[in-house]
N, CA, C and O atoms as a GROMACS GRO file, in nm:
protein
  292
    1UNK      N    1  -1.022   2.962   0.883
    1UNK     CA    2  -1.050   2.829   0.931
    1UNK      C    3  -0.947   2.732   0.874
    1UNK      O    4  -0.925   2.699   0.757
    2UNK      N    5  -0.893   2.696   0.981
    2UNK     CA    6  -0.794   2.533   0.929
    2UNK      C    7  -0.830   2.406   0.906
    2UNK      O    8  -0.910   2.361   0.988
    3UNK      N    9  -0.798   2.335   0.824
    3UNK     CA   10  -0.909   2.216   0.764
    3UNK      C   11  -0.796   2.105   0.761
    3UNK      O   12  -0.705   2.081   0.682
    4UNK      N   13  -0.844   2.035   0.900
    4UNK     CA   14  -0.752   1.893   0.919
    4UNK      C   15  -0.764   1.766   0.772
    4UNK      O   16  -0.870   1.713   0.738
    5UNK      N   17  -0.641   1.744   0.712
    5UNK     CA   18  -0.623   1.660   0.590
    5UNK      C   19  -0.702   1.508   0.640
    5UNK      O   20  -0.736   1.517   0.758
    6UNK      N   21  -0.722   1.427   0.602
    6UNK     CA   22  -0.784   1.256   0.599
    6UNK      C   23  -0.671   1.238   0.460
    6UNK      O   24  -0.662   1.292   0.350
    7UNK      N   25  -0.596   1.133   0.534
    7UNK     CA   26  -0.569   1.049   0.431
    7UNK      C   27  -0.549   0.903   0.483
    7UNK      O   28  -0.506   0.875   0.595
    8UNK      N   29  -0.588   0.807   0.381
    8UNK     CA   30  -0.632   0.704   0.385
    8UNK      C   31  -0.534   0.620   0.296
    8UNK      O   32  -0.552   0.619   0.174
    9UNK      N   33  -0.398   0.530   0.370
    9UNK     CA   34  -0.328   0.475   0.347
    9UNK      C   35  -0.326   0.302   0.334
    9UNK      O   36  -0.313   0.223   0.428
   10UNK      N   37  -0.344   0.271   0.192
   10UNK     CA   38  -0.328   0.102   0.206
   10UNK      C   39  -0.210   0.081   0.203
   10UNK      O   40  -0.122   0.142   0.144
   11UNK      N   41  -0.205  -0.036   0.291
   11UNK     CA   42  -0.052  -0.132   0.258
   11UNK      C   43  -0.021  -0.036   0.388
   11UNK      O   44   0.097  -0.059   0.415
   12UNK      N   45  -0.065   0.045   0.466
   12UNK     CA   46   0.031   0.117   0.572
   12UNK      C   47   0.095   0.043   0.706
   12UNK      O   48   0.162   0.078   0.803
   13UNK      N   49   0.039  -0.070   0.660
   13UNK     CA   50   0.136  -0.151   0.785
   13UNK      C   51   0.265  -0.217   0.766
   13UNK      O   52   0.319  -0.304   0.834
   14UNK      N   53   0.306  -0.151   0.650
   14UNK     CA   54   0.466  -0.203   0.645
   14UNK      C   55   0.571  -0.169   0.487
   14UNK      O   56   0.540  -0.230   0.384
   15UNK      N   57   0.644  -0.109   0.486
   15UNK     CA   58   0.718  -0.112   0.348
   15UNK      C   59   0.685   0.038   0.329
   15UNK      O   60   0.681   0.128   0.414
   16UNK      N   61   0.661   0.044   0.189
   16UNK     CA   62   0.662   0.179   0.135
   16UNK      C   63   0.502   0.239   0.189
   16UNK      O   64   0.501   0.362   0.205
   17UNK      N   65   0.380   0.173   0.217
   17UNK     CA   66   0.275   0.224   0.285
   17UNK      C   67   0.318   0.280   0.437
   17UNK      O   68   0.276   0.385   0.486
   18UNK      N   69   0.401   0.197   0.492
   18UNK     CA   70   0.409   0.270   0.622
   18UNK      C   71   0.510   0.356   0.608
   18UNK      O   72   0.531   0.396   0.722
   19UNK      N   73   0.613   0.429   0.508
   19UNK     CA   74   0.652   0.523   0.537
   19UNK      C   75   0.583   0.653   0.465
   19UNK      O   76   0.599   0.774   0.479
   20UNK      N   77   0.509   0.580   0.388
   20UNK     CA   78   0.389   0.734   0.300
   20UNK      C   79   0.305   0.744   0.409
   20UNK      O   80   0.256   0.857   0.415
   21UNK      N   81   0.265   0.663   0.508
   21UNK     CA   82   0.150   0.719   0.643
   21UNK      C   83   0.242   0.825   0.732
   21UNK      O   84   0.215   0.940   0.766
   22UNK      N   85   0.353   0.751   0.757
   22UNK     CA   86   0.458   0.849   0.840
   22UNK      C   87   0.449   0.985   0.805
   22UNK      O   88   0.398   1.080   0.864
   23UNK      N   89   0.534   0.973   0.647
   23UNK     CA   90   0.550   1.127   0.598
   23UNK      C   91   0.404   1.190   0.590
   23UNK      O   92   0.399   1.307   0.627
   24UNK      N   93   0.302   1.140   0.555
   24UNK     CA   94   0.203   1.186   0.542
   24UNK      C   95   0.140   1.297   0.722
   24UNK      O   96   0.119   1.416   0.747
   25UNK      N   97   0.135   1.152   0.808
   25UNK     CA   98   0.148   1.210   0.955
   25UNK      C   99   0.208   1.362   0.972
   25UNK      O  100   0.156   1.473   0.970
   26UNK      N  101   0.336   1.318   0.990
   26UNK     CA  102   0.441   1.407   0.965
   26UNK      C  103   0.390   1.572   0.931
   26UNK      O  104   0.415   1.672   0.999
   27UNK      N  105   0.317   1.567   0.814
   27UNK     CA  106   0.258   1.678   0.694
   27UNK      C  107   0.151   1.724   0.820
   27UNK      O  108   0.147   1.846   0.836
   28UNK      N  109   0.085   1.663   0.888
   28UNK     CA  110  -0.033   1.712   0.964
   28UNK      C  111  -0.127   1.659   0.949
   28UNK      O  112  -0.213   1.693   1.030
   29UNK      N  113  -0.176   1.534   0.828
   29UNK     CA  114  -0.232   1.460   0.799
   29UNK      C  115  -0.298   1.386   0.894
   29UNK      O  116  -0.211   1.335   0.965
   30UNK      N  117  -0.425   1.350   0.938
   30UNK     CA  118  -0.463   1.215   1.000
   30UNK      C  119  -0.458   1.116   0.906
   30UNK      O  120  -0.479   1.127   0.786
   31UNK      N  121  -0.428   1.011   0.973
   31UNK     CA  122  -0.396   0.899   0.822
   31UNK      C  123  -0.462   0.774   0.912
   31UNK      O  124  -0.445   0.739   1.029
   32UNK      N  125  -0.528   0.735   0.825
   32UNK     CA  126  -0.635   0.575   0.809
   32UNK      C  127  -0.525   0.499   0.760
   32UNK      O  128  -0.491   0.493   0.642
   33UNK      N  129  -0.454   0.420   0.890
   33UNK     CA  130  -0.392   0.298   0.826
   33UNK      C  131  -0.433   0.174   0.803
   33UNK      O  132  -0.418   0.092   0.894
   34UNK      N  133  -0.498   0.130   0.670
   34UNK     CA  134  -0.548   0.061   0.640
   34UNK      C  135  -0.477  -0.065   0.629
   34UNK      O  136  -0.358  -0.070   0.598
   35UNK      N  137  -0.534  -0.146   0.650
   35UNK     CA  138  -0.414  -0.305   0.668
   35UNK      C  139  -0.546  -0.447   0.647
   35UNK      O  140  -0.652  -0.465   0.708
   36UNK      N  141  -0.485  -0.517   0.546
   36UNK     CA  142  -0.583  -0.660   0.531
   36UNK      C  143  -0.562  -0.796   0.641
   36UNK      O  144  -0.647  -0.868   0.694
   37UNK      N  145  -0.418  -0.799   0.650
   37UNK     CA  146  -0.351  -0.914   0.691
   37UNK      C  147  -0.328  -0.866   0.883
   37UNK      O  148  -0.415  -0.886   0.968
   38UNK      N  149  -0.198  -0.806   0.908
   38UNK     CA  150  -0.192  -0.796   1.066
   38UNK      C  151  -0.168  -0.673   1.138
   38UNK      O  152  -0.078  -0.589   1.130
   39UNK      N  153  -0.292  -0.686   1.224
   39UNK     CA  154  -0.355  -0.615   1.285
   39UNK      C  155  -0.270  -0.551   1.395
   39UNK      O  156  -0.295  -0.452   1.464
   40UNK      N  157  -0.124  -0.664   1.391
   40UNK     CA  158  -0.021  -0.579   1.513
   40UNK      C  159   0.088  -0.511   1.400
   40UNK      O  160   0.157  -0.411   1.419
   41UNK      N  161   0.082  -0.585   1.294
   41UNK     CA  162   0.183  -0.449   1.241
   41UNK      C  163   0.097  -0.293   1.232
   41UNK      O  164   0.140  -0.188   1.279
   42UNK      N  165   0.001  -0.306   1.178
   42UNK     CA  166  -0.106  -0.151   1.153
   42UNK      C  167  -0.070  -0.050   1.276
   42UNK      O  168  -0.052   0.072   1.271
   43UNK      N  169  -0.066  -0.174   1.431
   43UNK     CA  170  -0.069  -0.079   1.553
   43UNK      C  171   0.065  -0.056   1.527
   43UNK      O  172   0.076   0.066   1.512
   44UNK      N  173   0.164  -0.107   1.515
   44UNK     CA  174   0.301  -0.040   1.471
   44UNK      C  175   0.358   0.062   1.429
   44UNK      O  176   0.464   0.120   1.453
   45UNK      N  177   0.252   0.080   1.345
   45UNK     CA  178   0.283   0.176   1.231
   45UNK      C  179   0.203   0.303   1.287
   45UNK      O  180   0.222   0.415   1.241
   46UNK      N  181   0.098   0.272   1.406
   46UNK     CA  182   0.009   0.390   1.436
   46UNK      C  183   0.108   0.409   1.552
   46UNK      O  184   0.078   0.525   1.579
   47UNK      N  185   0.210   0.376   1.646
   47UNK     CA  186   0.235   0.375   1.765
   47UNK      C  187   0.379   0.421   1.702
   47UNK      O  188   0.461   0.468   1.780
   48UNK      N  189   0.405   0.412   1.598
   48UNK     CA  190   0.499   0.526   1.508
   48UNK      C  191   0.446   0.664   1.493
   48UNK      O  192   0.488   0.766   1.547
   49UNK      N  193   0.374   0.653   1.434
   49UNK     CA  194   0.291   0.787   1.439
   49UNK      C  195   0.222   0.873   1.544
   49UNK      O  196   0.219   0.996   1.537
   50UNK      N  197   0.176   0.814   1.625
   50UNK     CA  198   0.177   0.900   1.768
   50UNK      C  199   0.310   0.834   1.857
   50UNK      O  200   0.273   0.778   1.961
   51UNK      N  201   0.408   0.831   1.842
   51UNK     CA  202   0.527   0.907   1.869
   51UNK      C  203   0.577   1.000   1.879
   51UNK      O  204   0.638   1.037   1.980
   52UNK      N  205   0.552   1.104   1.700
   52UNK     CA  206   0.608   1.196   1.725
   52UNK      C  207   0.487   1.295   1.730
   52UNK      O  208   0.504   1.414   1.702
   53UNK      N  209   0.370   1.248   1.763
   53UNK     CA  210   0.230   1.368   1.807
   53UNK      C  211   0.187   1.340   1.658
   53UNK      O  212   0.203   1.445   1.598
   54UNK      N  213   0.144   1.250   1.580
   54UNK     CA  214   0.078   1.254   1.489
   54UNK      C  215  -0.041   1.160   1.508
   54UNK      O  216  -0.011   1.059   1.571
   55UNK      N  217  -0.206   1.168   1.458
   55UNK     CA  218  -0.257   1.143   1.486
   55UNK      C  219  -0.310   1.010   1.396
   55UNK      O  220  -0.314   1.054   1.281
   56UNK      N  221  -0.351   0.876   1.393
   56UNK     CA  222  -0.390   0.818   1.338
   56UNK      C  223  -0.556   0.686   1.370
   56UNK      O  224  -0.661   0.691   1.434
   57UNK      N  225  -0.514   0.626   1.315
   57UNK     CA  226  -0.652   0.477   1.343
   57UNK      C  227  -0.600   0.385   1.248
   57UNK      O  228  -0.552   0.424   1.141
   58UNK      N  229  -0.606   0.257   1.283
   58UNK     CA  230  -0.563   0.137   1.210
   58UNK      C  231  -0.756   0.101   1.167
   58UNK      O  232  -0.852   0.111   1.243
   59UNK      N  233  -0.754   0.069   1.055
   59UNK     CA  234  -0.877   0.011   1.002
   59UNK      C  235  -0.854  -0.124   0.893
   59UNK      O  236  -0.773  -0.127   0.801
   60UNK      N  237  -0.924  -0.201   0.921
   60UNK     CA  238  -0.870  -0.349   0.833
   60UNK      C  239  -1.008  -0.378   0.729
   60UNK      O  240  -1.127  -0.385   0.761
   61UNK      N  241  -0.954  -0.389   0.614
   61UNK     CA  242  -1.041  -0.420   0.473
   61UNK      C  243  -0.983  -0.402   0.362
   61UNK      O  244  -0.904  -0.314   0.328
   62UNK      N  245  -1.036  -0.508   0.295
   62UNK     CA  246  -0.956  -0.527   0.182
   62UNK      C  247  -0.976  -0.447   0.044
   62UNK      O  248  -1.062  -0.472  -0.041
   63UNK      N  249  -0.880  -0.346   0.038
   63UNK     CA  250  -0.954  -0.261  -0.081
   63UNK      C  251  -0.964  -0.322  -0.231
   63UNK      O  252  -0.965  -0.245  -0.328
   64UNK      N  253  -0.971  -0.458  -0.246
   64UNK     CA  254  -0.976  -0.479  -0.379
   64UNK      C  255  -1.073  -0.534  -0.381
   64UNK      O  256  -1.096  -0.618  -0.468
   65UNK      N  257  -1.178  -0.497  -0.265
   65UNK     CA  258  -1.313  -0.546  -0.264
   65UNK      C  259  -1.410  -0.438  -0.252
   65UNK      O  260  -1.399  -0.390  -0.139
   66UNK      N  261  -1.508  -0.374  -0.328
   66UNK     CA  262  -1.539  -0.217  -0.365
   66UNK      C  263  -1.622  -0.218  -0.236
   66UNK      O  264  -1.605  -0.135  -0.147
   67UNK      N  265  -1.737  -0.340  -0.227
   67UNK     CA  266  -1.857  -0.323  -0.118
   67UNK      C  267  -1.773  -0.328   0.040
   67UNK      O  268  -1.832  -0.309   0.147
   68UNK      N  269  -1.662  -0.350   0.032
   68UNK     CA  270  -1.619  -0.396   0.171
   68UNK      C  271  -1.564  -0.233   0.209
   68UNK      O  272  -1.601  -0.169   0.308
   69UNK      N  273  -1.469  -0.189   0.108
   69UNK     CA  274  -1.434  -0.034   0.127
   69UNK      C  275  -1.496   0.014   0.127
   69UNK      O  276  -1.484   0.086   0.226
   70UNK      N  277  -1.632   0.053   0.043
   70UNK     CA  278  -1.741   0.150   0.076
   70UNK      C  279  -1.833   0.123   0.213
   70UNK      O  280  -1.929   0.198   0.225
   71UNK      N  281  -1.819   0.046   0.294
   71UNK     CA  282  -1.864  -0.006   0.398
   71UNK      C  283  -1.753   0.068   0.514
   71UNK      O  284  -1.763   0.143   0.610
   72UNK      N  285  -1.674   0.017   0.461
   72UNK     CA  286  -1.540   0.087   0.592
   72UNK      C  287  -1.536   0.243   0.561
   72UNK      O  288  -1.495   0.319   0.648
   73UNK      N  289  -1.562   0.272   0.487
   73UNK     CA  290  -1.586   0.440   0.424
   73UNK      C  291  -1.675   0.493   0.553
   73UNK      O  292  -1.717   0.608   0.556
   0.00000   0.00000   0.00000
């Protein structure tokens, strides 16, 4: 049995988060691009990633808020 990865990337809408979602993608990873601020960079970064057939979701919350991430969890 093959067991699809979850990884769950903050900051992935731009800079060094969106190229750890990429490479991550890349790996076979589904990756949660997590984003606080804009909601069209996140799709950016997901419309990067299914480009090259990698699978993702943009999700917005602020992880330095515990009840808001365990909610988006």
């Amino acid at each position: 049995m093959t067991e699809k990865k979850v990884a769950l990337v903050t900051g992935a809408s731009k800079g060094i988060g969106r190229a750890i979602a990429i490479a991550l993608a890349k790996e076979g990873s589904f990756v949660i691009v997590n984003y606080n601020g804009s909601a069209a960079k996140a799709e950016e970064t997901c419309d990067l990633i299914k480009s090259f057939g990698g699978a993702c979701e943009a999700v917005q919350f602020n992880v330095a808020d515990g009840e808001e991430t365990a909610k988006a969890m």
